[in-house]
N, C-alpha and C positions, 0 to 999 in steps of 0.2 A: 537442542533444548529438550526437554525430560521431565515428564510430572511424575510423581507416584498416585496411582488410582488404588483403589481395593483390587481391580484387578490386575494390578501388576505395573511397571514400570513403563511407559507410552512417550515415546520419540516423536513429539510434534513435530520440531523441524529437521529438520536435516541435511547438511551439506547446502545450503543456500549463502550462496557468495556473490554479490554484486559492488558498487563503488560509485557514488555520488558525488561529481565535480562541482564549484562553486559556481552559483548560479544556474543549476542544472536540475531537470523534476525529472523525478524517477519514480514510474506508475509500477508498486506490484496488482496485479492481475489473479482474477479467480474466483472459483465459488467460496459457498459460507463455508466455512472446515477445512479449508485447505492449505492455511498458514500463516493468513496476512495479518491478521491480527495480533498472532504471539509472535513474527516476526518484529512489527513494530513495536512492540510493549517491551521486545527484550533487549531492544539496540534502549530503551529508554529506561530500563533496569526497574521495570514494574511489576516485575510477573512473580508474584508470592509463591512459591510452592515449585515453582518451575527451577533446574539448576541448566547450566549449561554443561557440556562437558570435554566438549574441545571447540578449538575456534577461536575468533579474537573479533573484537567489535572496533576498531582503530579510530579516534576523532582529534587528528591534529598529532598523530604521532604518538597519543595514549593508547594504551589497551581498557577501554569501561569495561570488559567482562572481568576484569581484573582486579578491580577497583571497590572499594569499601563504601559500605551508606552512606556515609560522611561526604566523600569525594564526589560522590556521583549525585547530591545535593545539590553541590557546588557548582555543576555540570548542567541538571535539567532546571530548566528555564532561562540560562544565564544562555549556555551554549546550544543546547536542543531543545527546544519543545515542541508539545502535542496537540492537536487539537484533536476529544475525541468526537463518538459517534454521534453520542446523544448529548448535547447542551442542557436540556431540562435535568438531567440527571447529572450530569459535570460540572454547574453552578450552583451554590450552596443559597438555599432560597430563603437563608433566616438575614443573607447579607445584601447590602446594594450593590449592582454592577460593580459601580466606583470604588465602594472599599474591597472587591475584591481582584480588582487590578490594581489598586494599589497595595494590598499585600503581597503580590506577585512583585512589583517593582521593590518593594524594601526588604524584601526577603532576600534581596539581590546584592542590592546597592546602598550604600550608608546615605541618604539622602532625607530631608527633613519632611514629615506628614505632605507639609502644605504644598511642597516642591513634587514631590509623587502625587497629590492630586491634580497640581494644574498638567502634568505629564499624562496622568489618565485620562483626563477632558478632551487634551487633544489625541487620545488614542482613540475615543469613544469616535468623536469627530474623522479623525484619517478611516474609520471602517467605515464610514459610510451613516450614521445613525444619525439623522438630526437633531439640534438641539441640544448638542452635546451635554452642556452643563447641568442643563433641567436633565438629565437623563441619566447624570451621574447618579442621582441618588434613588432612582427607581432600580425598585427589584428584579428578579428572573422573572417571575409570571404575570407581569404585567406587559413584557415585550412577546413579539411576536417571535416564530421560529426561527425565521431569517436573520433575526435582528438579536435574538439569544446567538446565535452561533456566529455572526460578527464577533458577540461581548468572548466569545472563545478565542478568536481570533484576537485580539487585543488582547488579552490576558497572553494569549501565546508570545504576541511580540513585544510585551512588556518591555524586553531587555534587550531587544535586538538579536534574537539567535543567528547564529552560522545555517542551522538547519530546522527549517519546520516540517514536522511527520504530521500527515494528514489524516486520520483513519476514515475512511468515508464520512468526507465532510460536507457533502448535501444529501445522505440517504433518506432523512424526514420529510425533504422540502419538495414542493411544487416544481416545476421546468422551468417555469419563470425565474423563480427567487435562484435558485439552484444556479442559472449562468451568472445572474449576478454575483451571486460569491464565486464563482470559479476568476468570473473576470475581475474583482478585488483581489484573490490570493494572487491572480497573476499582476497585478500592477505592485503590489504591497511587498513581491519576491522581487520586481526591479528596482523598488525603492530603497527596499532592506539590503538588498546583494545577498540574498542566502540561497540556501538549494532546498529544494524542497523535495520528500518522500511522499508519493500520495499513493494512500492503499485504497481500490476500488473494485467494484465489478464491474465498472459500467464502460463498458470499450469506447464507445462514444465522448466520455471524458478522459480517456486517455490520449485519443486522436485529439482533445481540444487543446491537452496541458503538457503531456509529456515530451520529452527528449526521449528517455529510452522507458526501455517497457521489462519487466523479470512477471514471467508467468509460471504461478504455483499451483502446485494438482499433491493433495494428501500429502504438504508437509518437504514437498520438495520439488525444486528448478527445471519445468520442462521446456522450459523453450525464454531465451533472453537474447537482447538486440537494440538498437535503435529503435525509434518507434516508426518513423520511417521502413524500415526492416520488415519488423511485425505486422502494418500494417497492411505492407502493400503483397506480403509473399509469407502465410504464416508457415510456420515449417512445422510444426508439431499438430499431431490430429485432435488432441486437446482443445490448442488455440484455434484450430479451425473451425471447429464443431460451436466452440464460444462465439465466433464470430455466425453463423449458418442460424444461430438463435438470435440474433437482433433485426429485426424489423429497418427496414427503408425504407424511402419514397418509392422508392418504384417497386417494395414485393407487392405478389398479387395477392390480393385480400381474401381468396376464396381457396388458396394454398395454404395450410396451417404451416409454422416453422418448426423447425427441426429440434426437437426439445433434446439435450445429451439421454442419452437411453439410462439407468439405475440410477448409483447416487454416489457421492464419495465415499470409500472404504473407511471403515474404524482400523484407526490407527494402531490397534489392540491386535489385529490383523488385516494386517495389507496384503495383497495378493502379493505371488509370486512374480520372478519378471520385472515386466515395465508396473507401476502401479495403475495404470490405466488400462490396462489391458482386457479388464473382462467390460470393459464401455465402449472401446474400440471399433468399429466398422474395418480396421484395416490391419487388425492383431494377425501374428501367425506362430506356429511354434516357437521360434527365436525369443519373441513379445512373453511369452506365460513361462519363462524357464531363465530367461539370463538378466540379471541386472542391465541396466541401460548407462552406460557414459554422457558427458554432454560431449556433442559431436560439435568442432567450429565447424562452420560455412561459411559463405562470401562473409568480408565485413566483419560488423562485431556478433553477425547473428552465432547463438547455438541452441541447440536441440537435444534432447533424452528420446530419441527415437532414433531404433533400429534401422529404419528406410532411410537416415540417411549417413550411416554407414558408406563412407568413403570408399570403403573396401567391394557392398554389395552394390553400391552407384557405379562401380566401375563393372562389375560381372553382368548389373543390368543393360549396360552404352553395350558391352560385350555380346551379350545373345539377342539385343534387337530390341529388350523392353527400352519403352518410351517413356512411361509413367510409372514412377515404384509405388503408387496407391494404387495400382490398376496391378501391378505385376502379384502384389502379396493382397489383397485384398478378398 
C-alpha cells in the first residue's frame, strides 16, 4: 500500500500476507505506526489516497483489491465489517443509535422500516444494553463509552458478516468495561460463526482472544504463528522486547521495565537491513546490510530475523554456541 506525501511516494505496507479461517481471530500486533491500522482500512477499501500496488485481498474466492466502489459497497457491511477506534467519532450524533443501525440494515437488505427496527431492538438488546427499546431512540452522547462502542458493535453485525475487523476496540475504555466487550465479541463470534481480525497493542488481549497472532514493526511482518507459538517462545527481538514491557503479577515494582530504546522509523526512510535494527540489543553486521526473509520454524511460527537463519542455527549447534542472542549480541 502507497500514499503520496509532498515528500515523496511512502510504502506503508509491504509484503504482509496472512489467512483467516472461519471462526478464527487473528490479532495483528504493534506499536502506533507500524501498519495495523492501514492494514485493516485496506482489506476494507477505506483508505483515500492510498493505492495498492500488487497483491491480492481474497474474500470467498474474489480479489476486493480489484474490485470497483460499487462492488466493494456491496461487500462492507453485508460481508465484512468494522468496528473502529473511536465510537464518539464513528456515530453520527445528529442520529439515534436506532436509526442508525437501521440504516446499516436497509442499506443491505430490501426489508420494510418497521421490520429493521424491530431487528435493531433486538441488536441493541443481544450487545448487552438494557432496555433495549427505550434505548432505541437515545443518542450517542447520552450513552456511556462502553455502551456507544456496543452501539458499534451492532451496527457492525447488522447483517451478519463472514468477518468482523476490530481496530482497537476497547483503547478508550476502563479494565473493567474493556473485558466485558472482549467477552461479548467472543460470544457474539460464536453466535455469528464469523472470523474475526483484531488489530491491538495490547498483548494481554491477544493471549485473551486470539488463535493466531501477525506481528508488525514499520509497515511489515516480523514475526507470525499461532498464538500459542508467539506466546510461549517469541522468536523475533521485536516481539520479545514487546512483551519485556508489560508488567505482571509478579514484576518487582522497584525494577523499572524495559521500555523498546528510540522509536519507529519514518517510512520516508527506513533503515537499511532488518528495519529494526538500529532498536535492536541483538543487531550485527548481517542486521544493518541485508534484507531479512521470513524464516519458517517449528509449526506455523515465522520470523524476519537473521538469528534464525537455519543455515547460521546450524554453524551455531556447529562451534558450540548455545544461544544465538548470546552468540551475536
Amino acid at each position: 500500500m502507497q500514499f503520496k506525501t509532498l515528500a515523496g511516494e511512502v510504502e506503508a505496507v509491504s509484503g504482509v500476507s496472512f489467512d483467516i479461517q472461519t471462526n478464527e481471530t487473528l490479532a495483528i500486533v504493534g506499536e502506533s505506526g507500524s501498519g495495523k491500522s492501514v492494514t485493516a482500512l485496506t482489506i476494507m477499501g477505506l483508505l483515500n489516497g492510498g493505492r495498492i500496488t500488487s497483491g491480492k485481498i481474497e474474500s470467498n474466492g474474489r480479489d476486493m483489491a480489484a474490485m470497483k466502489d460499487k462492488e466493494l459497497r456491496a461487500i462492507r457491511g453485508n460481508d465484512i465489517a468494522m468496528i473502529f477506534q473511536d465510537p464518539m467519532t464513528s456515530l453520527d450524533p445528529l442520529y439515534s443509535i436506532g436509526n442508525q443501525i437501521v440504516e446499516s440494515i436497509r442499506l443491505h437488505e430490501k426489508i420494510s422500516k418497521k421490520q429493521a427496527k424491530e431487528r435493531a431492538i433486538a441488536l441493541i438488546d443481544q450487545v448487552g444494553i438494557p432496555d433495549a427499546r427505550r434505548r432505541y431512540d437515545t443518542y450517542p452522547h447520552q450513552l456511556s463509552g462502553g455502551q456507544r462502542q456496543r452501539v458499534m458493535i451492532a451496527i457492525a453485525l447488522a447483517c451478519s458478516p463472514k468477518l468482523l475487523i476490530a481496530d482497537e476496540p476497547t483503547t478508550a475504555l476502563d479494565v473493567t468495561v474493556e473485558a466485558q466487550i472482549l467477552e461479548l465479541m467472543r460470544e457474539l463470534q460464536r453466535d455469528f460463526q464469523m472470523s474475526l481480525l483484531l488489530v491491538t497493542h495490547d498483548m494481554g488481549v491477544v493471549a485473551e482472544m486470539a488463535d493466531k497472532v501477525v506481528v508488525l514493526y514499520a509497515g511489515q511482518v516480523v514475526e507470525k504463528g499461532t498464538a500459542a507459538e508467539v506466546l510461549a517462545s517469541p522468536s523475533h527481538p521485536y516481539t520479545e522486547a514487546l512483551f519485556e514491557a508489560i508488567p505482571t503479577p509478579t514484576s518487582d515494582k522497584a525494577i523499572p521495565l524495559r521500555a523498546i530504546r528510540g522509536a519507529v522509523p519514518s517510512l520516508l526512510n527506513t533503515p537499511d537491513g532488518c528495519r529494526f535494527n538500529p532498536r535492536c540489543t541483538h543487531a550485527w553486521d548481517k542486521c544493518r546490510t541485508e534484507l531479512v526473509p521470513l524464516f519458517n520454524l517449528s509449526g506455523e511460527q515465522e520470523s524476519r530475523c537473521w538469528l534464525r537463519d537455519p543455515q547460521l542455527e546450524t554453524t551455531a549447534a556447529a562451534t558450540g554456541g548455545s544461544d544465538l542472542w548470546e552468540a551475536k549480541a
